[in-house]
SERO-4910 file (N, C-alpha, C, O; in steps of 0.05 Angstrom, whole numbers):
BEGIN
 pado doro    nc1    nc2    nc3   cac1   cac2   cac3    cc1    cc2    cc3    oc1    oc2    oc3
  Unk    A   1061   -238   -181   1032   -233   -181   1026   -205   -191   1035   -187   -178
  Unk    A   1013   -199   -211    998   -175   -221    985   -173   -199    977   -191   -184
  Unk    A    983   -136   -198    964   -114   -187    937   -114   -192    936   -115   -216
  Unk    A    914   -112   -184    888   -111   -186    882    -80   -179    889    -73   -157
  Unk    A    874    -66   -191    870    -39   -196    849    -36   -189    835    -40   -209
  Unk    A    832    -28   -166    813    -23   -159    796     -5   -179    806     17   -172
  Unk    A    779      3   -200    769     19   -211    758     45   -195    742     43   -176
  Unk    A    767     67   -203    751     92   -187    720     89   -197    713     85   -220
  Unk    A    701     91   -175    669    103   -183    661    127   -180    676    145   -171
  Unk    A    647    129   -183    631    163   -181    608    156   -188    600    144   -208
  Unk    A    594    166   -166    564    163   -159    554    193   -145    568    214   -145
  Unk    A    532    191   -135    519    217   -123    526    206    -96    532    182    -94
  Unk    A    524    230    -65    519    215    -45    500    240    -27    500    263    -36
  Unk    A    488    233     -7    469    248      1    467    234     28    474    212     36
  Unk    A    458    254     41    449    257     79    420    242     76    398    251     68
  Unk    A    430    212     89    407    194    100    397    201    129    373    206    132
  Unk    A    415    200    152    394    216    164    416    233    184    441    234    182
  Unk    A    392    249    211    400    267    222    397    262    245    377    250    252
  Unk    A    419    272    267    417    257    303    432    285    308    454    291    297
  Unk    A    413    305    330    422    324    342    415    324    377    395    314    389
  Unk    A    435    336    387    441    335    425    449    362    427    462    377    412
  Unk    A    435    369    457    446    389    469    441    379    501    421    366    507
  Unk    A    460    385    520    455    380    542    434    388    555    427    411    548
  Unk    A    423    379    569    395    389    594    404    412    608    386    422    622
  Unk    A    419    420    608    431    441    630    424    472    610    432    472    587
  Unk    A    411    491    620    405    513    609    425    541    620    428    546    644
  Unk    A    438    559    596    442    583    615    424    600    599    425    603    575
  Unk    A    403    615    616    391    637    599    412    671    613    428    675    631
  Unk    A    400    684    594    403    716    594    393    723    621    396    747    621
  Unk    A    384    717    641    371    726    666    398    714    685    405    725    706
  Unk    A    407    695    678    431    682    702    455    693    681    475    680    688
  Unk    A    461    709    663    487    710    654    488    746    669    509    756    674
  Unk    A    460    761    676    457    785    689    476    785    712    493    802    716
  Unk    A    471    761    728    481    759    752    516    752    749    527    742    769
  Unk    A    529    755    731    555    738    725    567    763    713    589    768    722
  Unk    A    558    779    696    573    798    681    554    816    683    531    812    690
  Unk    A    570    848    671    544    872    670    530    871    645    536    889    630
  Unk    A    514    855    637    491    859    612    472    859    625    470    864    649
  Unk    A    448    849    601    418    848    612    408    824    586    424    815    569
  Unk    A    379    817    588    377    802    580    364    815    557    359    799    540
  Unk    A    357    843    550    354    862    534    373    873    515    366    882    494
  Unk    A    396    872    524    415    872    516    430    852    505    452    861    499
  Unk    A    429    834    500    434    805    495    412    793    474    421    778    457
  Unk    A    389    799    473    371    791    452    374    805    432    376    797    409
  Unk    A    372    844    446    370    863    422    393    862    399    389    868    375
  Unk    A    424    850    413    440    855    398    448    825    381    451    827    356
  Unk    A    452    803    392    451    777    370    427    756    385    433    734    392
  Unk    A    407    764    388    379    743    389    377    715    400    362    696    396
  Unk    A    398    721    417    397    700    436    386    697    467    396    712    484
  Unk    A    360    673    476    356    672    496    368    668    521    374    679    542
  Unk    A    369    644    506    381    619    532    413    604    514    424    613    494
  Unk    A    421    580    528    437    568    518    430    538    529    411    533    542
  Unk    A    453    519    519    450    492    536    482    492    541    499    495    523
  Unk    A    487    488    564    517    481    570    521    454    592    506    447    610
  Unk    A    545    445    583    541    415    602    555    421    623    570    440    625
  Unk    A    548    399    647    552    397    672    589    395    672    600    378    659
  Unk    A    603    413    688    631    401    690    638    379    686    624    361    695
  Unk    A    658    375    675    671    353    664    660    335    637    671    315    630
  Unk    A    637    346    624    632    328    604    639    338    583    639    362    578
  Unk    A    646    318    567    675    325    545    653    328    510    632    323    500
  Unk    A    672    338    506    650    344    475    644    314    467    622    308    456
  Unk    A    666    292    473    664    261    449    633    258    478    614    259    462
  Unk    A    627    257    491    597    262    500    575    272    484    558    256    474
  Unk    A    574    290    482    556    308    453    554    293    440    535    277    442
  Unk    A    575    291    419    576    274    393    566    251    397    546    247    383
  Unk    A    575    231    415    564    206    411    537    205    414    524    195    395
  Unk    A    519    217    445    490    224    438    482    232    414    461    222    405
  Unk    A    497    251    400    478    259    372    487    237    355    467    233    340
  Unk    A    505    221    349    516    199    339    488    168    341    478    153    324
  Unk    A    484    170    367    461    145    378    438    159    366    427    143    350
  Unk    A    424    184    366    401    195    348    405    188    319    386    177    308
  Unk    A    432    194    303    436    196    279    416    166    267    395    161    256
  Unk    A    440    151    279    434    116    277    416    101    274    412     81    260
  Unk    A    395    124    306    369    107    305    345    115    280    326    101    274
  Unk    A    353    143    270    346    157    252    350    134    233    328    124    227
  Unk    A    370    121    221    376    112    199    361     77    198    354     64    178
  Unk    A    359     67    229    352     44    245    378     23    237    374     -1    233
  Unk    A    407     37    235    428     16    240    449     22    270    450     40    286
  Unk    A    463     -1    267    474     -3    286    517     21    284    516     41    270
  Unk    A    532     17    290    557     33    296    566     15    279    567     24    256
  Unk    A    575    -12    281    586    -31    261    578    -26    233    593    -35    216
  Unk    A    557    -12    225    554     -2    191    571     22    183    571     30    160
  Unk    A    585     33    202    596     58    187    625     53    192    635     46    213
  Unk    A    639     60    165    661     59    152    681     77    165    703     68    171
  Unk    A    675    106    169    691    122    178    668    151    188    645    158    184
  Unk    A    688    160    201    682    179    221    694    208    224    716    213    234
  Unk    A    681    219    217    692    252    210    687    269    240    663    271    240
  Unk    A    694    279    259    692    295    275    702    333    273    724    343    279
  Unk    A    683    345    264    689    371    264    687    390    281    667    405    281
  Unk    A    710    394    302    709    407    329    734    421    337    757    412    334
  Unk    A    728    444    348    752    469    358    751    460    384    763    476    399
  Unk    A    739    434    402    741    433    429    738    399    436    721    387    449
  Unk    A    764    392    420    763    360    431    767    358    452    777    376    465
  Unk    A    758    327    467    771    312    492    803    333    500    808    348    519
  Unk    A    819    324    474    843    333    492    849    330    461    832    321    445
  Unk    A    880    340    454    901    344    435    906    317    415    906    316    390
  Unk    A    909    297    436    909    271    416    907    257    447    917    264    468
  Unk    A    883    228    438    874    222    412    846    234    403    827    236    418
  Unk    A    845    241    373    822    249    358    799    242    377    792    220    386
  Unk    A    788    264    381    763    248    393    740    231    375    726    213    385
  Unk    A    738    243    334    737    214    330    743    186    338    727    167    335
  Unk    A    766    184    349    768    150    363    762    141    383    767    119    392
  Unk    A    747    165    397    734    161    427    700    154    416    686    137    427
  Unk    A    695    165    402    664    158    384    668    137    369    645    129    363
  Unk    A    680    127    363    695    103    350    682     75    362    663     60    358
  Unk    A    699     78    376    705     59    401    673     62    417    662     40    417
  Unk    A    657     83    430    636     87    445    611     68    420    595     51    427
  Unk    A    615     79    387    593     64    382    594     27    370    579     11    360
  Unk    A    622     29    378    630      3    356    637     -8    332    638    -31    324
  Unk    A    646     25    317    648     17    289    674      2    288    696     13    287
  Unk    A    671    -23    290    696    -47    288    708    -28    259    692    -15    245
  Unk    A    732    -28    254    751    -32    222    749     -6    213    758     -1    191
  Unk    A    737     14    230    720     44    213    751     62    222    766     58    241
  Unk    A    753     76    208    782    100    217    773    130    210    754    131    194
  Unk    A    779    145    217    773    169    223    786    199    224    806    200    210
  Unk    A    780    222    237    790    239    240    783    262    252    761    267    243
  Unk    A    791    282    270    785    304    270    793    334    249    815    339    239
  Unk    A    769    350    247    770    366    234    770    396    245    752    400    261
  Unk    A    783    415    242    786    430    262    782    461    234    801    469    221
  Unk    A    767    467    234    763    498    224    734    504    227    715    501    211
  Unk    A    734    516    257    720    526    281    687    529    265    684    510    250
  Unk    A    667    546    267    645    548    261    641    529    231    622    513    227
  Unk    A    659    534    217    652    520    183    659    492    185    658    477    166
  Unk    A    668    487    210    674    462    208    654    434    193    662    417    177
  Unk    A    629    436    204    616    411    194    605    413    168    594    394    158
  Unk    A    608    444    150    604    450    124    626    434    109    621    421     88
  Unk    A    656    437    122    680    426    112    680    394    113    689    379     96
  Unk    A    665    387    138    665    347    138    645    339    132    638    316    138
  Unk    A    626    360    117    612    344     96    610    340     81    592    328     71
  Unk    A    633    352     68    643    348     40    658    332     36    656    321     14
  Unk    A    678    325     55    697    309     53    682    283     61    691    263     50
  Unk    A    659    278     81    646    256     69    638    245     58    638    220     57
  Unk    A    623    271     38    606    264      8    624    255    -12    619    240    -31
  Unk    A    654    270     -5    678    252    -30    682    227    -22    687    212    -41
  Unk    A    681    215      1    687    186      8    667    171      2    668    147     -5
  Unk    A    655    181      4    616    163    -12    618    169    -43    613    153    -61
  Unk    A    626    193    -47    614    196    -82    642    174    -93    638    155   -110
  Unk    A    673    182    -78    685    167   -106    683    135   -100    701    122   -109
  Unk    A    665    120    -86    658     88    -81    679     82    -61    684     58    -57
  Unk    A    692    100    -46    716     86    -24    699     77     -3    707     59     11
  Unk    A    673     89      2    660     86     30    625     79     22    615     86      1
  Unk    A    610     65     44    580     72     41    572     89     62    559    109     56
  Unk    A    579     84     90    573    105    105    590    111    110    609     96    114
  Unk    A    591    137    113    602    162    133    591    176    144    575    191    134
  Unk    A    597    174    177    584    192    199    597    224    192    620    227    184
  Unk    A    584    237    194    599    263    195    585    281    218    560    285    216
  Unk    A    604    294    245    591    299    270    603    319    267    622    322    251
  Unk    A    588    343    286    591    378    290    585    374    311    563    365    316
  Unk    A    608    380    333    602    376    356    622    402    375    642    407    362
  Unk    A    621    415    394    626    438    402    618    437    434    595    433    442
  Unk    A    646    443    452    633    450    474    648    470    486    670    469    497
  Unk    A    632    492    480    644    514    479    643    533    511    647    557    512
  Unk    A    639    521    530    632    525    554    660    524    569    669    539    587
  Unk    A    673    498    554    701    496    563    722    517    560    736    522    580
  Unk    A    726    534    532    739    552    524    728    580    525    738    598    511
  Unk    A    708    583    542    697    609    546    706    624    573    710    609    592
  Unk    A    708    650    577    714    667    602    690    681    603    680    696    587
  Unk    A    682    671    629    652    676    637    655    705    655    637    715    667
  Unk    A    681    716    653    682    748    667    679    766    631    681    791    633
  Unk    A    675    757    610    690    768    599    655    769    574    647    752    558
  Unk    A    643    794    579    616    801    568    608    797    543    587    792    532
  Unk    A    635    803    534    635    811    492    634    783    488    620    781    468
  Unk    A    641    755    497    632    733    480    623    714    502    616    692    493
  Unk    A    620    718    530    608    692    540    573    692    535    560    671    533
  Unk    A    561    720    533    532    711    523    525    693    491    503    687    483
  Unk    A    553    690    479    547    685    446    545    650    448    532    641    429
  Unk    A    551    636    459    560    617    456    549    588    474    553    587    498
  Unk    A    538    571    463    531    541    479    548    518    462    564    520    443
  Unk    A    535    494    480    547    470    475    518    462    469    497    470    479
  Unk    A    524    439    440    518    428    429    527    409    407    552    413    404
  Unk    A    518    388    388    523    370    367    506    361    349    483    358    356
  Unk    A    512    356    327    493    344    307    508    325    294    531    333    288
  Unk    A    501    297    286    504    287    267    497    280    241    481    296    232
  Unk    A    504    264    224    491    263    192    507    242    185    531    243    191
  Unk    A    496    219    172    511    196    153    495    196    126    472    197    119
  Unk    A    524    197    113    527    205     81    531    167     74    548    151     80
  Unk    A    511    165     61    507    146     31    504    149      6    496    170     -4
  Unk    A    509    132     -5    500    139    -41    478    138    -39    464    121    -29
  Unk    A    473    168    -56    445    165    -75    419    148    -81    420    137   -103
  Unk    A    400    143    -69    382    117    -93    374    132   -131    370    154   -142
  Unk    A    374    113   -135    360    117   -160    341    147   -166    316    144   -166
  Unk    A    350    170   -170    330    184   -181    329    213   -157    312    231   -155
  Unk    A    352    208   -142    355    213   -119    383    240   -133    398    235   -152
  Unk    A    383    255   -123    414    272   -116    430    288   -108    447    301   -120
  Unk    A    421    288    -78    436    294    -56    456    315    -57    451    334    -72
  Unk    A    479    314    -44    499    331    -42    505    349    -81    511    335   -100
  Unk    A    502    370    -82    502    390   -109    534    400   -110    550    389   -126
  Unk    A    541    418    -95    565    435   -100    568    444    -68    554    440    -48
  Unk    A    598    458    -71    605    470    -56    626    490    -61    643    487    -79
  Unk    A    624    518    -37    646    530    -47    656    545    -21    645    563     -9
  Unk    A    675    533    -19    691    543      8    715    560      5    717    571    -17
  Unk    A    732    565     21    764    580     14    765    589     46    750    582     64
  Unk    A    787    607     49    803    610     76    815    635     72    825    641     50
  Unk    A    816    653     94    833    682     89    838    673    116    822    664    132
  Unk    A    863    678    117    877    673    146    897    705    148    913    706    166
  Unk    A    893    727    130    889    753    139    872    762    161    870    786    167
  Unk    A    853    734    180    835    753    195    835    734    210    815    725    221
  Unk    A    864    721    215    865    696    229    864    714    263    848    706    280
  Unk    A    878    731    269    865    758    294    849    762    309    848    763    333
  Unk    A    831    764    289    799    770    298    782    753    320    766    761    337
  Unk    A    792    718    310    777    708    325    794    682    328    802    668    308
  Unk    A    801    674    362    821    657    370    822    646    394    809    656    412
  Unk    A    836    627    400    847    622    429    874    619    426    885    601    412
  Unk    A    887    639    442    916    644    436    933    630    455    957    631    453
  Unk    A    924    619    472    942    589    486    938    563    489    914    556    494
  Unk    A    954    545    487    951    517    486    959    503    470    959    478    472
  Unk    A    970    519    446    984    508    412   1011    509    427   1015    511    452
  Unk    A   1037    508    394   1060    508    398   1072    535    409   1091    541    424
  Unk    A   1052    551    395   1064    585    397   1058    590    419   1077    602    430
  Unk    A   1039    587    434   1037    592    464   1034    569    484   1016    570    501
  Unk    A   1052    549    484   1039    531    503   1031    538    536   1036    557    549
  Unk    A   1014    512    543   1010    523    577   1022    531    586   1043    526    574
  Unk    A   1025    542    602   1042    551    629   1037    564    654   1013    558    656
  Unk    A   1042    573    668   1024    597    691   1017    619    684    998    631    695
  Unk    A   1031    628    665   1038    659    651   1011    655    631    994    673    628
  Unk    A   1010    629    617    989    638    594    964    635    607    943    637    594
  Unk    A    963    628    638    931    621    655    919    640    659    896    646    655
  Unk    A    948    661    674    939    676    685    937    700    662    923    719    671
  Unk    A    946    703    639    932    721    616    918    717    598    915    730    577
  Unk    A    903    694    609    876    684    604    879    678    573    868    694    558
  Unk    A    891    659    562    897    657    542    889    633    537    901    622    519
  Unk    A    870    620    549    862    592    538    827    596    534    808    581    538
  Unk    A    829    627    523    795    638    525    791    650    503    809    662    492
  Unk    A    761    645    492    760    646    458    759    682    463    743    691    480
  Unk    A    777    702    446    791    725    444    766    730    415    759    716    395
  Unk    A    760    750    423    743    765    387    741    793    387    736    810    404
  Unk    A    747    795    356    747    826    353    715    821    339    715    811    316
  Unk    A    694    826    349    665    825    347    655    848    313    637    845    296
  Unk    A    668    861    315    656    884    294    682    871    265    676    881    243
  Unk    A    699    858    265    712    857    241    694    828    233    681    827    212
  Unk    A    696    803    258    678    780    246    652    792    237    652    787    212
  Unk    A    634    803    241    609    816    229    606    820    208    592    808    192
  Unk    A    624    843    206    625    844    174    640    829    153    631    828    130
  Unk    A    662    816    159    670    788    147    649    766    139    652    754    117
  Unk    A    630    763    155    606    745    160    592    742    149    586    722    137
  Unk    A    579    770    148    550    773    130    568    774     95    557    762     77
  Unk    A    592    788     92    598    789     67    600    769     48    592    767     25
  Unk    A    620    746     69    631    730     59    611    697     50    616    679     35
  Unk    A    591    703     68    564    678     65    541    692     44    524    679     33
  Unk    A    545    719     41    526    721     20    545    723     -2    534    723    -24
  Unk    A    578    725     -3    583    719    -31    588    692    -40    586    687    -64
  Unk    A    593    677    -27    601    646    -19    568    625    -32    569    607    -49
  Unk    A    547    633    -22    524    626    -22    521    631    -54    513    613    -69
  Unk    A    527    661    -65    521    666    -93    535    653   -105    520    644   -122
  Unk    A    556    646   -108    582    630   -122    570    612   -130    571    608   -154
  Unk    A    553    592   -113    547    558   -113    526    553   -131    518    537   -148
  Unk    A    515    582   -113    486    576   -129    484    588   -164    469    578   -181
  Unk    A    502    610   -169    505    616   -194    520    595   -218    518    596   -242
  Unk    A    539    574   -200    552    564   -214    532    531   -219    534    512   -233
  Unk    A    517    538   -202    500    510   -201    473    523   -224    455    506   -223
  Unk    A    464    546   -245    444    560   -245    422    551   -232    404    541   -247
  Unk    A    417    551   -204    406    557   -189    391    581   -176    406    595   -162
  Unk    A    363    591   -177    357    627   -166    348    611   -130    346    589   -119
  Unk    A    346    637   -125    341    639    -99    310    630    -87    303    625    -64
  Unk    A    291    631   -117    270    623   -111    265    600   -111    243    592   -117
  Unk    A    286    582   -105    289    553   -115    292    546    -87    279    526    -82
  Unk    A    305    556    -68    319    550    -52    303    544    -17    306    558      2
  Unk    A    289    520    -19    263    520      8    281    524     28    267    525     49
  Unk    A    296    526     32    309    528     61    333    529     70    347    509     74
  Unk    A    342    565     77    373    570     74    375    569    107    362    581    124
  Unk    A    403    547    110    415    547    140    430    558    143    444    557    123
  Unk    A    440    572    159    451    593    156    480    582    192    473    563    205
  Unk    A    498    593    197    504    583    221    501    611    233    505    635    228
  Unk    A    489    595    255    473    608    285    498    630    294    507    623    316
  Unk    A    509    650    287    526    676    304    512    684    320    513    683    345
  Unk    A    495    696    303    483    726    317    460    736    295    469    741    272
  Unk    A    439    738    298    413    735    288    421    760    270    412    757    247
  Unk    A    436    784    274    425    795    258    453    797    233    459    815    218
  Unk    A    467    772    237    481    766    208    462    752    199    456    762    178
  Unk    A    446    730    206    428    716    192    406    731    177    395    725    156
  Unk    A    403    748    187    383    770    174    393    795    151    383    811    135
  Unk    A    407    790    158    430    809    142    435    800    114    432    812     93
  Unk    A    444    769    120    459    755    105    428    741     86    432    733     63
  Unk    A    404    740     97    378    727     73    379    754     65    392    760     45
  Unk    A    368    769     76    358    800     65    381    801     40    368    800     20
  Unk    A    406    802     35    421    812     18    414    788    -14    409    790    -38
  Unk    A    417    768      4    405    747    -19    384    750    -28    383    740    -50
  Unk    A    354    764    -16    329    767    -21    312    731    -12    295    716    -24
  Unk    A    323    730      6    303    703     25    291    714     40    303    726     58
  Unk    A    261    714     40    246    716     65    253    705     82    265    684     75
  Unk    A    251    710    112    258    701    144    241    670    145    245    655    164
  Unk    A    222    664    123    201    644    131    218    622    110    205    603    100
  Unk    A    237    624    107    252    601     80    277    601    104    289    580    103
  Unk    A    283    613    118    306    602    135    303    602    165    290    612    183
  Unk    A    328    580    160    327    559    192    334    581    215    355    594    213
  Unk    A    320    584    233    335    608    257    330    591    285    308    592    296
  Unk    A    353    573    300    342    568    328    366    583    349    371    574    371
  Unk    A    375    601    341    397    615    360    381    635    385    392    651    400
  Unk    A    355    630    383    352    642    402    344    623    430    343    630    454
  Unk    A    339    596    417    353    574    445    378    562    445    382    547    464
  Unk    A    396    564    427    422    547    428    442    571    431    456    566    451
  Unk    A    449    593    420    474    608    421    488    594    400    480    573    389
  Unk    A    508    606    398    530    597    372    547    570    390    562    571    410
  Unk    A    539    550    377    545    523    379    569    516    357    576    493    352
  Unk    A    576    531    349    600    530    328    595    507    313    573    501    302
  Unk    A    620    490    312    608    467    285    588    449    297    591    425    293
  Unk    A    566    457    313    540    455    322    517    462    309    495    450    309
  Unk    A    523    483    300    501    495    292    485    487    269    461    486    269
  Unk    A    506    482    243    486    482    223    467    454    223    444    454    215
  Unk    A    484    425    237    465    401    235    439    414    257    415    412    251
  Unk    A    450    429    285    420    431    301    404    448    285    381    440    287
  Unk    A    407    471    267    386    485    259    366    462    234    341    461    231
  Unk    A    392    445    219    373    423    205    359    411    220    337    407    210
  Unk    A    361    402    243    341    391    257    319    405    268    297    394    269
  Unk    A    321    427    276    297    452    281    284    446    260    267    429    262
  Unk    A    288    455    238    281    459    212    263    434    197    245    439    181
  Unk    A    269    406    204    257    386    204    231    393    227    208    399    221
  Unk    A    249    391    264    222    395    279    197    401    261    178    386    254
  Unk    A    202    432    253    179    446    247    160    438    217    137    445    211
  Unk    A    178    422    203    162    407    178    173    435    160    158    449    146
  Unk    A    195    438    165    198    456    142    231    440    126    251    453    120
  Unk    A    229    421    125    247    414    106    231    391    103    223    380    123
  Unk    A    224    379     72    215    363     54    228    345     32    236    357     12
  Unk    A    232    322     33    244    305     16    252    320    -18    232    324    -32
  Unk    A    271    326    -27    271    335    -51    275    370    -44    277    384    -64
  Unk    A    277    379    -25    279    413    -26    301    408    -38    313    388    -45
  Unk    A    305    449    -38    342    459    -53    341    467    -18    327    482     -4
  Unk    A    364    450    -13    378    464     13    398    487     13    414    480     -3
  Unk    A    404    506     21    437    520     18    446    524     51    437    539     68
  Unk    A    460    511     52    477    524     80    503    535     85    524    529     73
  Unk    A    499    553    103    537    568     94    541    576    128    525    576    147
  Unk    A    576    583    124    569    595    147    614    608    139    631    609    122
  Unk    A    610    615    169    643    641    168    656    620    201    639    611    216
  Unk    A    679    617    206    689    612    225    709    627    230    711    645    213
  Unk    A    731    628    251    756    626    265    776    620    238    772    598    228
  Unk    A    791    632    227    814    632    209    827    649    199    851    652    203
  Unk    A    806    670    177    776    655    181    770    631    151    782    629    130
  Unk    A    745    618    164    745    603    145    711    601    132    692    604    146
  Unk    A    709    598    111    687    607     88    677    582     79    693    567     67
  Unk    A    645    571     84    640    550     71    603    558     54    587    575     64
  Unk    A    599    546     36    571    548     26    568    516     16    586    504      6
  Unk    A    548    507     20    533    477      0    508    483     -5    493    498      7
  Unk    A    504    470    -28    477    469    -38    480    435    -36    498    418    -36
  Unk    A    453    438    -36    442    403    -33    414    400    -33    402    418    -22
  Unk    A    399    377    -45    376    364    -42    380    348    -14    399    337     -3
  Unk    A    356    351     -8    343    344     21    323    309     17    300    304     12
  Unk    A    346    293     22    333    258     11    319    251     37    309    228     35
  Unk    A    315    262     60    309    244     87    278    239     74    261    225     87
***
């Protein structure tokens, strides 16, 4: 019997719709006073954060996800059985294996759908949406869920000032389809990785190099570790050169651009990082001053802020970028089809 050669396609593919969660449970700047020595003055003045949402003990990030997963869906008005595969981009699964893709799997029903987790910390859902948009653009897939989901409550040390005010739990979803007619979605991207600054920002127990033990509990090594002043300026550099790359190679200007997402750190990289580009504050998405850095959370919830407010419109130039844990470097440009 001869081989049947599937033909490769190539098409456009683009974000049909959007499903974002954060738990009910609030920590503001007035209850983190009582836990560590800050203030809530201190905590706004320096990265512009109010409050947070963090979940009740024991609820696992594939929680998050799947709530923002059931929003995505109903956004789209299909059911779990339409989607092909399942991208999960998270530094804080269920557990080590299995993927907590297959716990979302399984929770929505995608019968025959296969999956994965994606793990490079804040840039994560910049990274699985690309790799969505290749499973849609080269014809292997029609939908792909792609989830940013983060619960960062789990891996935080709440004695420890320099990063427990930075940080909540949260998720967003997005399912990638082809293009319609006249339509075109996902543009470019330009990412890369310096793992020279892999240091800076970490959790240094629970891998091979440090597994559990009593010794790594008690040296608190299962707690996100940051050198605060090297990520900063890594941050702001690397998303406003990252951002120029895409958009220069796309000739694209900045006055093009209705609405730069930026991921939620610390308000004043976001400000840092439009100012250098020359974006007014009124062209970009800012909700870190109710969520905290939601890691690969952030950029789907600020698209959803950003919708809330009627500031993203069928047909905008989107750009979103952001810096993680590696560290790792992502920018996209994209039309806005919802």
């Amino acid at each position: 019997m001869s081989l049947v050669v599937r033909p490769r396609v190539s098409r456009r593919a683009k974000i049909s719709a959007l499903g974002t969660y954060v738990p009910p449970r609030l920590l503001t700047n007035k209850d983190l006073e009582k836990m560590v020595d800050t203030t809530d003055e201190w905590i706004f003045s320096r990265v512009g954060i109010r409050e947070r949402h963090i979940v009740e003990k024991g609820t696992p990030t594939s929680e998050l996800a799947y709530q923002a997963t059931v929003k995505c869906l109903a956004d789209r008005g299909i059911d779990g059985s339409q989607v092909d595969a399942i991208i999960v981009a998270t530094i804080t699964p269920d557990m080590f294996f299995p993927a907590t893709a297959c716990i979302v799997q399984d929770r929505i029903g995608a019968k025959g759908a296969w999956g994965f987790d994606l793990s490079a910390a804040c840039s994560g859902f910049v990274y699985a949406l690309q790799v969505g948009a290749k499973l849609v653009e080269s014809g292997a897939h029609e939908k792909v869920l792609v989830i940013g989901a983060d619960t960062m409550s789990s891996i935080i040390d709440y004695t420890d000032r320099s990063t427990c005010v930075l940080f909540g739990d949260g998720a967003g979803a997005v399912l990638i389809e082809p293009a319609e007619e006249g339509e075109i979605g996902m543009v470019d991207f330009v990412h890369e990785i310096d793992g020279s600054g892999a240091n800076a920002l970490k959790m240094p127990g629970g891998g091979s190099l440090h597994p559990a033990s009593e010794a790594t509990v008690l040296d608190r090594l299962h707690y996100v570790h940051q050198d605060g002043q090297a990520v900063y300026k890594f941050a702001v550099r690397k998303m406003v050169e990252t951002s120029e790359a895409v958009l220069n190679r796309n000739g694209v200007s900045i006055d093009q651009i209705a609405c730069f997402v930026p991921h939620q750190a610390n308000r004043r990289i976001i400000e840092s990082s439009a100012e250098r580009l020359g974006l007014p504050l009124e062209r970009v998405a800012i909700n870190i001053d109710r969520y905290g850095n939601t890691t690969a959370g952030t950029i789907p919830l600020a698209m959803g802020t950003a919708r809330e407010e009627n500031r993203l419109h069928k047909g905008d130039l989107v750009l979103a970028t952001s810096v993680g844990a590696g560290f790792t470097v992502g920018s996209c440009l994209l039309r806005w089809e919802i």
